[in-house]
C-alpha positions as CSV (number, residue, x, y, z in Angstrom):
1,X,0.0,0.0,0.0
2,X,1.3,3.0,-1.2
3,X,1.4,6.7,1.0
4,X,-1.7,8.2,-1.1
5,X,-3.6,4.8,-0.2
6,X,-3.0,5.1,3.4
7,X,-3.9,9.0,3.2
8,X,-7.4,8.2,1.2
9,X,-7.7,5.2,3.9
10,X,-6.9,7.6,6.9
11,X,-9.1,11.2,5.3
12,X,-12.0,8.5,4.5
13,X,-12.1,7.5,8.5
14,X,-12.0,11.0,9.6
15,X,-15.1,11.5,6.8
16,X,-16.8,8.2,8.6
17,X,-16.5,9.2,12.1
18,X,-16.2,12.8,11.6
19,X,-18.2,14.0,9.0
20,X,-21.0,16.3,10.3
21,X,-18.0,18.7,11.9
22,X,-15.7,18.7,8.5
23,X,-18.9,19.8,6.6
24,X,-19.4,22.8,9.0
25,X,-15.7,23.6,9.2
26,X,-16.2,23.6,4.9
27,X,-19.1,26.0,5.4
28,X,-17.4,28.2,8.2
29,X,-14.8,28.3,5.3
30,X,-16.8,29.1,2.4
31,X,-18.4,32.0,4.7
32,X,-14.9,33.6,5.7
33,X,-13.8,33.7,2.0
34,X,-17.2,35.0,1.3
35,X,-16.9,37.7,3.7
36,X,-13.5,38.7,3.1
37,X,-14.1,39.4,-0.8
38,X,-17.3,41.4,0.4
39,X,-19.2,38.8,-1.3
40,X,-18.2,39.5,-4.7
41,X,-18.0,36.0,-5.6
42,X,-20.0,34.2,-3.3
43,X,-22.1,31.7,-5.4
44,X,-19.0,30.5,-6.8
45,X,-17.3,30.0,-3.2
46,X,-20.8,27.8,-2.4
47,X,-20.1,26.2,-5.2
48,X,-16.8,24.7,-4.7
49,X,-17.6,24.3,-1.0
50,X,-20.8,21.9,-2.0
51,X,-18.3,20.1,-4.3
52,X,-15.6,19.6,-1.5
53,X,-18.3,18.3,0.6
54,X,-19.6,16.2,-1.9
55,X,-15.9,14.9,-3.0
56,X,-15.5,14.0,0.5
57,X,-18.6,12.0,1.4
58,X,-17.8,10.5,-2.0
59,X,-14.4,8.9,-0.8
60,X,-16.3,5.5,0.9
61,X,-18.1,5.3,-2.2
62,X,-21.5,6.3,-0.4
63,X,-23.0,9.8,-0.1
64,X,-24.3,9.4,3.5
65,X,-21.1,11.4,5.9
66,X,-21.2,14.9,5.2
67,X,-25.1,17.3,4.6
């Protein structure tokens, strides 16, 4: 097993277990970039926050970690 395998193995466990708080730390995220370019370019900071989300909760192969 190579050292990106064990990182997917190790960020998809963290996804499992951990999910619900890495989705609000995405948001929080999104939000502080949001704010910080005075919204200017929110809808396509959402954007690639829903994608990250969805990118992670895709990692286990079902979409069930992170709303």
């Amino acid at each position: 097993m190579g050292f990106l395998d064990d990182a997917k193995d190790k960020l998809t466990d963290a996804v499992d277990s951990q999910g619900d708080k890495i989705g609000d730390a995405v948001d929080k995220a999104a939000d502080f970039a949001s704010d910080k370019t005075g919204g200017k370019f929110g809808d396509k900071i959402d954007l690639g926050a829903d994608k990250a989300k969805d990118a992670l909760d895709a990692l286990d192969g079902k979409n069930d970690d992170i709303s």
